[in-house]
N, CA, C and O atoms as a GROMACS GRO file, in nm:
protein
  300
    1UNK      N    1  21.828  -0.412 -11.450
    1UNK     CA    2  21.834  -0.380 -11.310
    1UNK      C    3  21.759  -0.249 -11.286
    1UNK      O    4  21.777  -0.149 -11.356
    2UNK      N    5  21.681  -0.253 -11.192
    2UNK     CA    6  21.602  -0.116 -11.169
    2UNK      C    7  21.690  -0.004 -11.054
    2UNK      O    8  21.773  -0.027 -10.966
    3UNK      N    9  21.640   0.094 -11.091
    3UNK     CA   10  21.736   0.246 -11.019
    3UNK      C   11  21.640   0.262 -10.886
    3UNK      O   12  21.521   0.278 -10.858
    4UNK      N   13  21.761   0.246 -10.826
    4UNK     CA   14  21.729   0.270 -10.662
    4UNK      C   15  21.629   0.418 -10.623
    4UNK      O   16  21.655   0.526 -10.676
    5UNK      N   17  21.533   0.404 -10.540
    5UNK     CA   18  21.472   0.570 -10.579
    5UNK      C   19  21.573   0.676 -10.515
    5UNK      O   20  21.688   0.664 -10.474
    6UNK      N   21  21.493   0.771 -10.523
    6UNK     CA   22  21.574   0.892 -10.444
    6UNK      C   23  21.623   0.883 -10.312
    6UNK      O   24  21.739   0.901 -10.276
    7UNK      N   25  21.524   0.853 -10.243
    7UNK     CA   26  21.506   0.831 -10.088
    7UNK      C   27  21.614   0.738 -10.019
    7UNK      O   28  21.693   0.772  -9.930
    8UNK      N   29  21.599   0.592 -10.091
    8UNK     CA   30  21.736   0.554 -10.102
    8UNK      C   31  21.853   0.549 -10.141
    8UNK      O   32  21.939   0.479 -10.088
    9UNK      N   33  21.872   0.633 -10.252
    9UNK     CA   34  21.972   0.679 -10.250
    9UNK      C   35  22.086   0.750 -10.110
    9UNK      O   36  22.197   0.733 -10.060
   10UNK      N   37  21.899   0.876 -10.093
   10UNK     CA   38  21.986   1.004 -10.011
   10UNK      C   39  22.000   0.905  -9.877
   10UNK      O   40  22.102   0.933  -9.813
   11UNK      N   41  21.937   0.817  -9.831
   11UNK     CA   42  21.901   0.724  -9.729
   11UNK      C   43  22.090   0.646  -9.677
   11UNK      O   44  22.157   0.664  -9.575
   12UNK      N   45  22.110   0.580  -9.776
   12UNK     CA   46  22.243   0.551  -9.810
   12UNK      C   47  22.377   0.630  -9.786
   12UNK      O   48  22.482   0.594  -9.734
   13UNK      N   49  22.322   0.797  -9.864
   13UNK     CA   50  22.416   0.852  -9.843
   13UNK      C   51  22.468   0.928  -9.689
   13UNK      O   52  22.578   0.958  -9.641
   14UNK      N   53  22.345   0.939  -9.650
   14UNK     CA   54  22.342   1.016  -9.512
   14UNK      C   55  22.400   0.889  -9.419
   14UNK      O   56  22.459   0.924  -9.317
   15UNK      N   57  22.390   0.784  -9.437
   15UNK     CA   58  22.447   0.667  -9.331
   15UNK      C   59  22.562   0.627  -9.363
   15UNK      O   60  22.627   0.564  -9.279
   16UNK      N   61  22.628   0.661  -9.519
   16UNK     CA   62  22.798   0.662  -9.508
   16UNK      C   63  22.867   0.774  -9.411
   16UNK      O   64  22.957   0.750  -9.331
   17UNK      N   65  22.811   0.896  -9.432
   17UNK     CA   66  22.844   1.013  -9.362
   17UNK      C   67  22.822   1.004  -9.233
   17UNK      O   68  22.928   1.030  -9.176
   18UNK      N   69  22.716   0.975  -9.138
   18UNK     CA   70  22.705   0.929  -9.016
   18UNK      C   71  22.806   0.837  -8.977
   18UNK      O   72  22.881   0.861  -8.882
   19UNK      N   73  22.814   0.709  -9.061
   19UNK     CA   74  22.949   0.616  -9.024
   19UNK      C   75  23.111   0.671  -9.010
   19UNK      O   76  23.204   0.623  -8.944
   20UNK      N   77  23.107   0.786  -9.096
   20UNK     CA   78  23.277   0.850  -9.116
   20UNK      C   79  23.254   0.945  -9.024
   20UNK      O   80  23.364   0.955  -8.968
   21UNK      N   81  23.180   1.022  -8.972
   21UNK     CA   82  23.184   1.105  -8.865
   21UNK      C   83  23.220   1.039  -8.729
   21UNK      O   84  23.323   1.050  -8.663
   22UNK      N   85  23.057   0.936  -8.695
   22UNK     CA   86  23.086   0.859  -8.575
   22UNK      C   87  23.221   0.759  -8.508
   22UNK      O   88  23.265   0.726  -8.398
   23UNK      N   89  23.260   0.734  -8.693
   23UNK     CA   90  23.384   0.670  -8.670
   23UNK      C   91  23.516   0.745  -8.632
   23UNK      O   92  23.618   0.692  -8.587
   24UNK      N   93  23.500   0.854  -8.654
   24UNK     CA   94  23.602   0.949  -8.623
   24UNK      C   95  23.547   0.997  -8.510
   24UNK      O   96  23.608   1.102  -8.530
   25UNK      N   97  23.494   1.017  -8.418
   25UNK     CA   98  23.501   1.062  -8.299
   25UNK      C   99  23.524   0.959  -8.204
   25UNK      O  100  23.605   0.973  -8.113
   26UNK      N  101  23.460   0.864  -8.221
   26UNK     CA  102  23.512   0.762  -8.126
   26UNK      C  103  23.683   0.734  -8.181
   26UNK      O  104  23.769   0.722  -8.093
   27UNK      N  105  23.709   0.727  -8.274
   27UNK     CA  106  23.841   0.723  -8.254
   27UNK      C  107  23.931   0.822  -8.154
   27UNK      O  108  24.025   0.798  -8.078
   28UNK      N  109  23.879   0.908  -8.180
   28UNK     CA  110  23.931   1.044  -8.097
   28UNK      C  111  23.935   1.030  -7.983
   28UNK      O  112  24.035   1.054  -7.915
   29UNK      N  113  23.757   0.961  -7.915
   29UNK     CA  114  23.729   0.947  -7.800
   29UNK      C  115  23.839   0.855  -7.712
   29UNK      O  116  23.862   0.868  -7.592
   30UNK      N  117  23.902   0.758  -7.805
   30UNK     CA  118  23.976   0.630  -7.803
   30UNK      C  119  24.077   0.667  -7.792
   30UNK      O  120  24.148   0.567  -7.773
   31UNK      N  121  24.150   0.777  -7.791
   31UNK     CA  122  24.271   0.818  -7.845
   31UNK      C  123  24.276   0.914  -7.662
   31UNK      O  124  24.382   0.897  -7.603
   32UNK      N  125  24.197   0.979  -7.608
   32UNK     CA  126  24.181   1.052  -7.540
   32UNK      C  127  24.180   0.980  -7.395
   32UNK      O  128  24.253   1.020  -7.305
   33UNK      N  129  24.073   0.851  -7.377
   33UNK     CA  130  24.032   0.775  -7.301
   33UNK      C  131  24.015   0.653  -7.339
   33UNK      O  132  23.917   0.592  -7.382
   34UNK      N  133  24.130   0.622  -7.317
   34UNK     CA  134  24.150   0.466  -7.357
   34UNK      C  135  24.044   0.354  -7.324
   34UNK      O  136  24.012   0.353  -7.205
   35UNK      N  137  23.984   0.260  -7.400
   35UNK     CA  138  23.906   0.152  -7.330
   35UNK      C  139  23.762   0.200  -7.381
   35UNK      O  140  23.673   0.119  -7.408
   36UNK      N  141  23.747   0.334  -7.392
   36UNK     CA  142  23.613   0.316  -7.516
   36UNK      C  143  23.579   0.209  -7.618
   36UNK      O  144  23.473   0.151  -7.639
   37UNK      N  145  23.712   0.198  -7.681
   37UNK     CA  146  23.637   0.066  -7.762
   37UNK      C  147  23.657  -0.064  -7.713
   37UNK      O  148  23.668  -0.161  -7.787
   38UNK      N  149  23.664  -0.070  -7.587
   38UNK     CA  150  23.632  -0.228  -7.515
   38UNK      C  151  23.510  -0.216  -7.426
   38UNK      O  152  23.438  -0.300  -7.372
   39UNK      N  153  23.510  -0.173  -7.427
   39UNK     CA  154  23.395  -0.113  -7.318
   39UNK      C  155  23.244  -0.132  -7.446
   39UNK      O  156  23.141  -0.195  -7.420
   40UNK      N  157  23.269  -0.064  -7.571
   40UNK     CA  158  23.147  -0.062  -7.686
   40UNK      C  159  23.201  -0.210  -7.718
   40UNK      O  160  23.102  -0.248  -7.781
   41UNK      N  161  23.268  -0.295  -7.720
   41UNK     CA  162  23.319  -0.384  -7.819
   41UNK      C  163  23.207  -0.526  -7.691
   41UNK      O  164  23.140  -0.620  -7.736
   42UNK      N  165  23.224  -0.495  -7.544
   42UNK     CA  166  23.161  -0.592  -7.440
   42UNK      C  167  22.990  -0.584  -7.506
   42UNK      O  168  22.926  -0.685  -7.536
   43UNK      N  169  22.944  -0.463  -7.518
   43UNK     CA  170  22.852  -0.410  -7.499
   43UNK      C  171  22.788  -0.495  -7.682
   43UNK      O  172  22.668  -0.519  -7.681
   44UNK      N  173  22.833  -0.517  -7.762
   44UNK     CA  174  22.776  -0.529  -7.884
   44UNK      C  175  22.685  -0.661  -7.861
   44UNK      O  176  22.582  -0.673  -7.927
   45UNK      N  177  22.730  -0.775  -7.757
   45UNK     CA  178  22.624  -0.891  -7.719
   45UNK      C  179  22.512  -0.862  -7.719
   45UNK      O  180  22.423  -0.932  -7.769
   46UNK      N  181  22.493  -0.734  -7.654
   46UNK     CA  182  22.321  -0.650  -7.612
   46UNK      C  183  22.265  -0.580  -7.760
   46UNK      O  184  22.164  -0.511  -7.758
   47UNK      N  185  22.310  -0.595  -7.838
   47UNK     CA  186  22.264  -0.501  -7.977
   47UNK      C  187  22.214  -0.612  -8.051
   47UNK      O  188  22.276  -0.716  -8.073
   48UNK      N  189  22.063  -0.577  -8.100
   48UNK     CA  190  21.965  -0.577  -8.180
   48UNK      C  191  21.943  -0.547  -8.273
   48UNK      O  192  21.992  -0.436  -8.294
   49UNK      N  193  21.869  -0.601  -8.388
   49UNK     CA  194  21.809  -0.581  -8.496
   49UNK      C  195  21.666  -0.524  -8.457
   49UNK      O  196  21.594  -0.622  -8.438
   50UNK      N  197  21.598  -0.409  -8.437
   50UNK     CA  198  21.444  -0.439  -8.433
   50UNK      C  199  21.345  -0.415  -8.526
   50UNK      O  200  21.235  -0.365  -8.503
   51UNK      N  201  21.388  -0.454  -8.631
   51UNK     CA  202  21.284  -0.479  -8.763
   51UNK      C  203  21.185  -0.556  -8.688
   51UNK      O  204  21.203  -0.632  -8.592
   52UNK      N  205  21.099  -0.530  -8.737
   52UNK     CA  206  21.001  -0.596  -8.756
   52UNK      C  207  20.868  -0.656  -8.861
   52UNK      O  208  20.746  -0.673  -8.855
   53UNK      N  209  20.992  -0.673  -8.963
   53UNK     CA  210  20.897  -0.700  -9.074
   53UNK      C  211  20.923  -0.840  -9.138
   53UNK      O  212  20.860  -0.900  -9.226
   54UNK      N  213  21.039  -0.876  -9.064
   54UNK     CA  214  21.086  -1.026  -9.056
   54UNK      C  215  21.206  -0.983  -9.152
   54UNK      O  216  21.218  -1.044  -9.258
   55UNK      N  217  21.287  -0.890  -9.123
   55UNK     CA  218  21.393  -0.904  -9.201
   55UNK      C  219  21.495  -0.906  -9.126
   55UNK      O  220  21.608  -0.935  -9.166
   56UNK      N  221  21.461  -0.870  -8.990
   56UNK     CA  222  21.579  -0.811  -8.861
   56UNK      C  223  21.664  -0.955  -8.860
   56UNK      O  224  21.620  -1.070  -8.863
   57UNK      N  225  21.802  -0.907  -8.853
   57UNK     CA  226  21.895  -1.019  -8.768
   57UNK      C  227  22.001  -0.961  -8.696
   57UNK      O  228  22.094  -0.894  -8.741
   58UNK      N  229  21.980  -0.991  -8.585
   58UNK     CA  230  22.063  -0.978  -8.482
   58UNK      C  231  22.208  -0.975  -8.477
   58UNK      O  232  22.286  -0.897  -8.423
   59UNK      N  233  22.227  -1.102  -8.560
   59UNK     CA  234  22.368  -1.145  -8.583
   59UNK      C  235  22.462  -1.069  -8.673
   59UNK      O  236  22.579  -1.037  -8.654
   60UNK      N  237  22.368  -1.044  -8.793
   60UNK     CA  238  22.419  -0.982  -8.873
   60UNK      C  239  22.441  -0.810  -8.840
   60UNK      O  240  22.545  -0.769  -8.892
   61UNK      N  241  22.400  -0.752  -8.799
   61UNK     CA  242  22.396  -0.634  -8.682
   61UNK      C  243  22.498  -0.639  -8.567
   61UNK      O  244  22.565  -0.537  -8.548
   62UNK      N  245  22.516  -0.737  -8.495
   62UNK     CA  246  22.624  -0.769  -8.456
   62UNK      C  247  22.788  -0.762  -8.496
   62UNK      O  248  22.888  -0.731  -8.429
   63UNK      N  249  22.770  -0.803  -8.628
   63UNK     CA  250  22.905  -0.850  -8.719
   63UNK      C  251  22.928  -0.730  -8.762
   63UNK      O  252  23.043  -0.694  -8.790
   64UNK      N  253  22.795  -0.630  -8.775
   64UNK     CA  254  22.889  -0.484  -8.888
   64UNK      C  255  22.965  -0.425  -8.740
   64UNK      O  256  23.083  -0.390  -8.735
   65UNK      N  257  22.868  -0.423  -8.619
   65UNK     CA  258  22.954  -0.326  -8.512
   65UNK      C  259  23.096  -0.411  -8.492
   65UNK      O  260  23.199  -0.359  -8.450
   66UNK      N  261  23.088  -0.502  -8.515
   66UNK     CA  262  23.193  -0.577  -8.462
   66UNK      C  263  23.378  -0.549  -8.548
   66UNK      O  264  23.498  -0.555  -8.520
   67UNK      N  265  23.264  -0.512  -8.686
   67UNK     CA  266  23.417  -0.497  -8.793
   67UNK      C  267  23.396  -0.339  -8.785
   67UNK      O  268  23.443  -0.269  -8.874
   68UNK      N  269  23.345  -0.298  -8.708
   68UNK     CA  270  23.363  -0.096  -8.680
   68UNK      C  271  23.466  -0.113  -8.604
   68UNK      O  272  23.584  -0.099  -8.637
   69UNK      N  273  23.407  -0.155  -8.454
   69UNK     CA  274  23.525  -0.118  -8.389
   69UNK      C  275  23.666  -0.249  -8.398
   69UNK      O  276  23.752  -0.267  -8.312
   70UNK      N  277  23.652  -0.303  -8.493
   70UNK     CA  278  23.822  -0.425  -8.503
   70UNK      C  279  23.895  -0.304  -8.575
   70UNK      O  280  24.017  -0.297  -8.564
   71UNK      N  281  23.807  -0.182  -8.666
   71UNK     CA  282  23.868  -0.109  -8.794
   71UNK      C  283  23.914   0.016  -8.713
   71UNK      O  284  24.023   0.071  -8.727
   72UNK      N  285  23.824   0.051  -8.632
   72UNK     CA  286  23.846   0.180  -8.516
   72UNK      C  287  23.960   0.147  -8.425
   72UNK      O  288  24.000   0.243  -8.359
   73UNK      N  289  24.012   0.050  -8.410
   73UNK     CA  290  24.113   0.013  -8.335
   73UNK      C  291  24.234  -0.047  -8.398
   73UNK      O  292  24.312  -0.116  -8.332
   74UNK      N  293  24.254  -0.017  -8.549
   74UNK     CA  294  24.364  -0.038  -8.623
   74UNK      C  295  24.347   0.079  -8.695
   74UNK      O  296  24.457   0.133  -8.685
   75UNK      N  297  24.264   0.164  -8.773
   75UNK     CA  298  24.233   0.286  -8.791
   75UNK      C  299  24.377   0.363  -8.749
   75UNK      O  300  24.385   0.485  -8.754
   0.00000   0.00000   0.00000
């Protein structure tokens, strides 16, 4: 198996950390003003993949926001 380079590595790591931050403020936000996460949860129909190298899927982009906020709202 070949070693992921650097880039992806640090690439990886900076987007777990973005996810545990963002996920914690909207919780907060959620906690403060109720209906934030129905309001993002309506809104995920409109979210995109925009690769364009033929790898983008929509759906699948769909499904991660979708198990954020099911987790942000049992969280």
């Amino acid at each position: 198996m070949t070693q992921p380079s650097e880039s992806a590595v640090q690439a990886r790591q900076r987007e777990m950390a973005a996810e545990h931050i963002l996920f914690q403020v909207v919780r907060h936000v959620e906690a403060q003003h109720p209906g934030l996460l129905d309001r993002i949860d309506v809104s995920i129909n409109h979210l995109g993949d925009p690769a364009k190298d033929g790898t983008g899927n929509d759906n699948a982009v769909r499904e991660i926001a979708r198990r954020f906020v099911a987790s942000a709202r049992t969280g």
